[in-house]
C-alpha positions as CSV (number, residue, x, y, z in Angstrom):
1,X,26.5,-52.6,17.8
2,X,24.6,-55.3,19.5
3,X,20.9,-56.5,17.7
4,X,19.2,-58.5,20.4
5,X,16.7,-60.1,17.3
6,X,15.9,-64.0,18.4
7,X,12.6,-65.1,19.9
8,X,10.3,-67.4,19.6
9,X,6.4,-66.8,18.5
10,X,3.4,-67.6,16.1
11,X,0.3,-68.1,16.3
12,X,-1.7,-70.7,19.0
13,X,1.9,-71.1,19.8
14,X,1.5,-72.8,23.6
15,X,3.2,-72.4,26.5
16,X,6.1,-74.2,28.0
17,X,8.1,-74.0,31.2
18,X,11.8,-74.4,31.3
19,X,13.7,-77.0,33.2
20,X,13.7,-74.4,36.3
21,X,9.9,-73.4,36.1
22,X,10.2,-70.1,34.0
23,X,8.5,-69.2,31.5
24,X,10.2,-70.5,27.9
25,X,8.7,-67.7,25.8
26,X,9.7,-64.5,27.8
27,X,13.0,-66.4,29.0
28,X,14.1,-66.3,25.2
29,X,12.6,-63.2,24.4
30,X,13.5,-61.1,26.9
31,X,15.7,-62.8,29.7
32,X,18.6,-64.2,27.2
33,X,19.0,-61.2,25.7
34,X,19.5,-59.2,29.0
35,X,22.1,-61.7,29.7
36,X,23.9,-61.5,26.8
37,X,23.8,-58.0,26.9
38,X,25.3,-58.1,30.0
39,X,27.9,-60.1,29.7
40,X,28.5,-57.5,26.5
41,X,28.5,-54.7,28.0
42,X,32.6,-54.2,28.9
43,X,33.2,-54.4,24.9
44,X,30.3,-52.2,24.2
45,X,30.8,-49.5,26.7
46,X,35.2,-50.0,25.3
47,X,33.4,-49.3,21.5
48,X,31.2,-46.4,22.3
49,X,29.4,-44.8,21.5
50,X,27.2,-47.9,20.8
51,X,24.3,-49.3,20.4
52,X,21.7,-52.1,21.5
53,X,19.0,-52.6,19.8
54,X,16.2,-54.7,21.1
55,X,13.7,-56.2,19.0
56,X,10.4,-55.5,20.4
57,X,6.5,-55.9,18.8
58,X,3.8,-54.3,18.1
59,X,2.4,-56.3,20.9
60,X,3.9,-54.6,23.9
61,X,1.1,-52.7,23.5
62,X,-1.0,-55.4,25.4
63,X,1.8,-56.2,27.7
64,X,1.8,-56.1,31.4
65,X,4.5,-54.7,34.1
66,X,4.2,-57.3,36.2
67,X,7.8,-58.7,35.3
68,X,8.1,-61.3,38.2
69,X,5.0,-62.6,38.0
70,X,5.3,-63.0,34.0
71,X,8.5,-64.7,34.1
72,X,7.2,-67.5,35.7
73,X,5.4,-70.4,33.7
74,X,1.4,-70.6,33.9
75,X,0.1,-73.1,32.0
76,X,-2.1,-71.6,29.1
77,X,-0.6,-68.0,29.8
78,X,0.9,-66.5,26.7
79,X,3.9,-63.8,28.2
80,X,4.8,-63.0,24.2
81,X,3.4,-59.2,24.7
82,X,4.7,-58.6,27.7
83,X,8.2,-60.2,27.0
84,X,8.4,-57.9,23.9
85,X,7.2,-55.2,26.5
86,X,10.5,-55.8,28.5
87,X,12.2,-55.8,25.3
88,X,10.9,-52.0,24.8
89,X,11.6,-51.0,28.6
90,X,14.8,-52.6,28.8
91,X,16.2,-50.8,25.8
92,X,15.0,-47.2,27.3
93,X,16.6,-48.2,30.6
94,X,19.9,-48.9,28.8
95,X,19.7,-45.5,27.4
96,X,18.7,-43.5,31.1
97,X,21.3,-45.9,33.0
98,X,24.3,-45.8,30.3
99,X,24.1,-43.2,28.0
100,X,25.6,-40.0,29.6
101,X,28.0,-42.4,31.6
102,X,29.6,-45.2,29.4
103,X,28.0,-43.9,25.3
104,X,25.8,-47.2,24.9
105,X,21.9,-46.4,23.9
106,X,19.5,-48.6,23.7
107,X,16.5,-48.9,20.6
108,X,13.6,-51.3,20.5
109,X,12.1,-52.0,17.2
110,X,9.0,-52.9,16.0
111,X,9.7,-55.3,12.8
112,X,6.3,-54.9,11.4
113,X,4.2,-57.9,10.6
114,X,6.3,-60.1,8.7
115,X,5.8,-63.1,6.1
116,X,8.4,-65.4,7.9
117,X,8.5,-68.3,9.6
118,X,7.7,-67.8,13.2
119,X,4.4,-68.0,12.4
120,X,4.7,-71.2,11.0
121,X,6.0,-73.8,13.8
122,X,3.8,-76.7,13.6
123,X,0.9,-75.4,14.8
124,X,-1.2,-75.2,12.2
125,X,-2.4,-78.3,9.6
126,X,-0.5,-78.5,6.6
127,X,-3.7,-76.7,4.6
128,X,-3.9,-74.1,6.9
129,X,-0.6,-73.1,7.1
130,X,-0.4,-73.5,3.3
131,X,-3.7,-70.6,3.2
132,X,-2.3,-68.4,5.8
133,X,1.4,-68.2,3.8
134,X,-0.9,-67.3,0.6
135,X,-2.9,-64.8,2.7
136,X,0.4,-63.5,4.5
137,X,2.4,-63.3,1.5
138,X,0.0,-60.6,0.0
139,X,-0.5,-58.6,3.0
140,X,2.3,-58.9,5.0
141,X,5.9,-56.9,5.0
142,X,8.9,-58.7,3.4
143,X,11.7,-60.2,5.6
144,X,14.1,-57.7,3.8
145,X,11.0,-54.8,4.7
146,X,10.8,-56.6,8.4
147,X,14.6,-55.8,9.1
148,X,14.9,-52.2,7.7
149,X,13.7,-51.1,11.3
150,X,17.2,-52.8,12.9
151,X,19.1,-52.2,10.3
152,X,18.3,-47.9,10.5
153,X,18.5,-48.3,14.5
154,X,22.0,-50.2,14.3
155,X,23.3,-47.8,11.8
156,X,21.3,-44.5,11.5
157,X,23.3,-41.1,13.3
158,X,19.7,-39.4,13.9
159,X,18.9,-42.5,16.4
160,X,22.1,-42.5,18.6
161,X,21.5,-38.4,19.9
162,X,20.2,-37.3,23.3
163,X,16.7,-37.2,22.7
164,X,16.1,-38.8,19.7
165,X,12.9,-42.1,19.5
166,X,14.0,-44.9,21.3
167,X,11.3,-46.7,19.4
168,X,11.0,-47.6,15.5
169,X,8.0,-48.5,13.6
170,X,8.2,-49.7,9.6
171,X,5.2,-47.8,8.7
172,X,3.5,-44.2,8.7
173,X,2.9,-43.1,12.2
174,X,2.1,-39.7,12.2
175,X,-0.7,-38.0,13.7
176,X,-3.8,-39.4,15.9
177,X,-4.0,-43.3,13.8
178,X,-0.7,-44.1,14.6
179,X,-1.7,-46.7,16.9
180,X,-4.0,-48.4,14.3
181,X,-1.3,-47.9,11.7
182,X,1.1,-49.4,13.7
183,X,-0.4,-52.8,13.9
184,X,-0.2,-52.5,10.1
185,X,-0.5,-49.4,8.1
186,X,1.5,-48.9,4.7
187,X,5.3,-49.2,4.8
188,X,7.4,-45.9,5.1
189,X,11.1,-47.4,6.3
190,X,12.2,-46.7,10.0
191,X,10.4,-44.2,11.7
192,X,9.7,-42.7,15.1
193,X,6.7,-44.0,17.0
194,X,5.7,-43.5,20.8
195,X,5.7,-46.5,22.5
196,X,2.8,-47.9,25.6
197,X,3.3,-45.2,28.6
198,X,5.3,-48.2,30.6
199,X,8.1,-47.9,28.4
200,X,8.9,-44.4,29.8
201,X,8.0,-45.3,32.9
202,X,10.9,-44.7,35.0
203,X,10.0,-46.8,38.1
204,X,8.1,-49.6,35.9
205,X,12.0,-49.5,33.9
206,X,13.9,-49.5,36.7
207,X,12.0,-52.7,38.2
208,X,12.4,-54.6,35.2
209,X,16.3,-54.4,35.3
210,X,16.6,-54.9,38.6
211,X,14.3,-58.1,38.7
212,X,15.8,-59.5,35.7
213,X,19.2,-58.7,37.2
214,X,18.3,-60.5,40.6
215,X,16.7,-63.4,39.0
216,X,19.3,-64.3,36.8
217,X,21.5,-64.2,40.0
218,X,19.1,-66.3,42.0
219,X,17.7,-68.8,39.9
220,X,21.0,-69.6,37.6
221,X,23.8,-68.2,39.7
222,X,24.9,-65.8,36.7
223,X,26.4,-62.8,37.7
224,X,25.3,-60.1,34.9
225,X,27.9,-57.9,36.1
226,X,26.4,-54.3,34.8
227,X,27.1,-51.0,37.0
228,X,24.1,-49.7,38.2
């Protein structure tokens, strides 16, 4: 089992370019995690059936397919939905690429809206962050609550079958509010939820991996070595 969980976030969090011009925020969300996952992937296909589970957000749902484009630094652009969109797309292209072939499926997670500390990163003034923990403390999941969605995709049977969601959600979302109850509804534990369109969007899927895979070739001379 791999759990691709690090990123960087919070609120008024601003953007910053990397040494090479890219874009810090999806580079660490999204980009390091490919990598990793592909320099991975001969000791996860030699352990399969396995799994990779990508944490994504909530926020993929205001994400944008234009994976190039959002890779590269633009000063005041935030890329935090759409790099938690590739988290979600890269994890069902994991499953349609490797699944049948080598036994690895991918999962993307949505931890929920958590009382931790990416929120809190210097951006706020010592009394506001000290009102917003208050404020987030009463309404928001637990860190133990925020992980129960990686923990059930890195250990649950029902997740690893042909077929089965390749996206969980830490609250109730059944039936037409699941949307709205997504962004926070009341906690229920892992369950299925249906991603944005893009994320079964074969061709949108496809790009990503292949973009990502080129880049990383390009621009750091880092052969990711995956089978196509």
């Amino acid at each position: 089992v791999l759990v691709n969980n690090a990123g960087v976030g919070g609120i008024a969090r601003l953007a910053e370019p990397t040494a090479d011009g890219d874009d810090l925020t999806y580079r660490t969300n999204f980009v390091g995690h490919f990598l990793l996952t592909a320099q991975l992937f001969t000791l996860l296909a030699r352990g399969a059936p396995a799994r990779v589970v990508c944490l994504s957000s909530v926020t993929h749902r205001s994400g944008v397919t234009d994976w190039a484009a959002y890779r590269r630094f633009v000063a005041g652009r935030s890329t935090y939905s759409t790099s938690k969109l590739a988290m979600a797309g890269f994890a069902a292209e994991l499953t349609r690429r490797y699944q049948d072939r080598y036994g690895i499926t991918g999962i993307a997670v949505n931890p929920g809206a958590v009382c931790s500390d990416i929120w809190f990163r210097g951006q706020q003034s010592p009394w506001l962050a000290a009102v917003m923990r208050f404020v987030f403390r009463l309404v928001f999941l637990t860190s133990e609550q925020g992980a129960v969605t990686s923990v059930s995709a890195a250990t649950d049977p029902r997740w690893a079958e042909a077929g089965a969601s390749g996206y969980l959600a830490p609250y109730w979302t059944a039936g037409p509010l699941a949307p709205l109850l997504e962004i926070h509804g009341p906690f229920a534990g892992a369950q299925p939820c249906r991603p944005l369109a893009a994320v079964s969007d074969v061709k949108a899927c496809r790009a990503l991996f292949e973009e990502t895979r080129r880049a990383l070739g390009e621009r750091l001379m880092l052969s990711t070595s995956l089978p196509s």
